[in-house]
N, C-alpha and C positions, 0 to 999 in steps of 0.2 A: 181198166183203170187208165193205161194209157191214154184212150180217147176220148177219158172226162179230162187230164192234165190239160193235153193239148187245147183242146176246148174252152176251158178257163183263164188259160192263157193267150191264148188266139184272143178271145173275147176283151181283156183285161189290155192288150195291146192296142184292137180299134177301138176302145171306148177313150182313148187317148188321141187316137189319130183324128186329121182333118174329116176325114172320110165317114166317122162319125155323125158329123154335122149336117152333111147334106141328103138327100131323099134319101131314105131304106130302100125304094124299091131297084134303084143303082147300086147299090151293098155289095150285091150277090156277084153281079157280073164285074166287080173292081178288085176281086179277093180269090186268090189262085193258092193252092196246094197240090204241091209237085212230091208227090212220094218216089225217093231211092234205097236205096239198101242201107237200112238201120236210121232214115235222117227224112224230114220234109222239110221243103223251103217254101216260106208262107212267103208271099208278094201280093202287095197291093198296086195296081195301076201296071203291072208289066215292072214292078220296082222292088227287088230283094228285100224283105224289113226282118230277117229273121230267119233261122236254119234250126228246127225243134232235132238232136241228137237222141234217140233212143236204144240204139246200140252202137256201143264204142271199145273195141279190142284193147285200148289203155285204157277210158275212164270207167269202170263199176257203175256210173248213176246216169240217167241222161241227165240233159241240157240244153242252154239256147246257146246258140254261136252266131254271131254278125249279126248281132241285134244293133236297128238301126232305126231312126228317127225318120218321118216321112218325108222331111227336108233332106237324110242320107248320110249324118253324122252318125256314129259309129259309138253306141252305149254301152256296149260290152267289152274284152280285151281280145287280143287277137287270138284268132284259135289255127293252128297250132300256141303256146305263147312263146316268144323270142326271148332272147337270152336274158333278158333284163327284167322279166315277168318273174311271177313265185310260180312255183308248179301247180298246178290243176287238181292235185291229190286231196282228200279232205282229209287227211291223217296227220301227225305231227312233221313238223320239218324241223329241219337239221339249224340250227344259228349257232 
């Protein structure tokens, strides 16, 4: 199940990006997956667009972290989040 998510999201990402647009048969070699412990970092062109979390000792679900635009604007929030973020928990908070 993991690697239909990632897949559909992988996929749901370039169908957005530039990289889209120009020959398929260039696709394959512009599009890198760097697997580490518990996390993959998708990059297209040698360029960070994305960090798929699937195991995380604080959060219970995965996630995307440093989801970024092909131009390198930043769509996500920052992972860890900073003091001025709401927590990451999908449970009730405190107000």
């Amino acid at each position: 199940m993991r690697t239909s998510v990632i897949c559909i999201c992988v996929i749901t990402i370039l169908a957005w990006s530039p990289v889209s647009a120009q020959d398929p048969a260039n696709r394959a070699d512009r599009v890198a997956f760097q697997q580490s412990d518990g996390e993959v970092l998708i990059q297209i062109d040698d360029e960070s667009i994305a960090t798929y979390v699937y195991e995380d000792s604080e959060i219970p679900r995965s996630y995307f972290a440093h989801v970024k635009t092909p131009g390198g604007i930043q769509v996500t929030r920052n992972h860890p989040p900073g003091s001025s973020q709401r927590n990451t928990t999908c449970g009730p908070t405190d107000r």
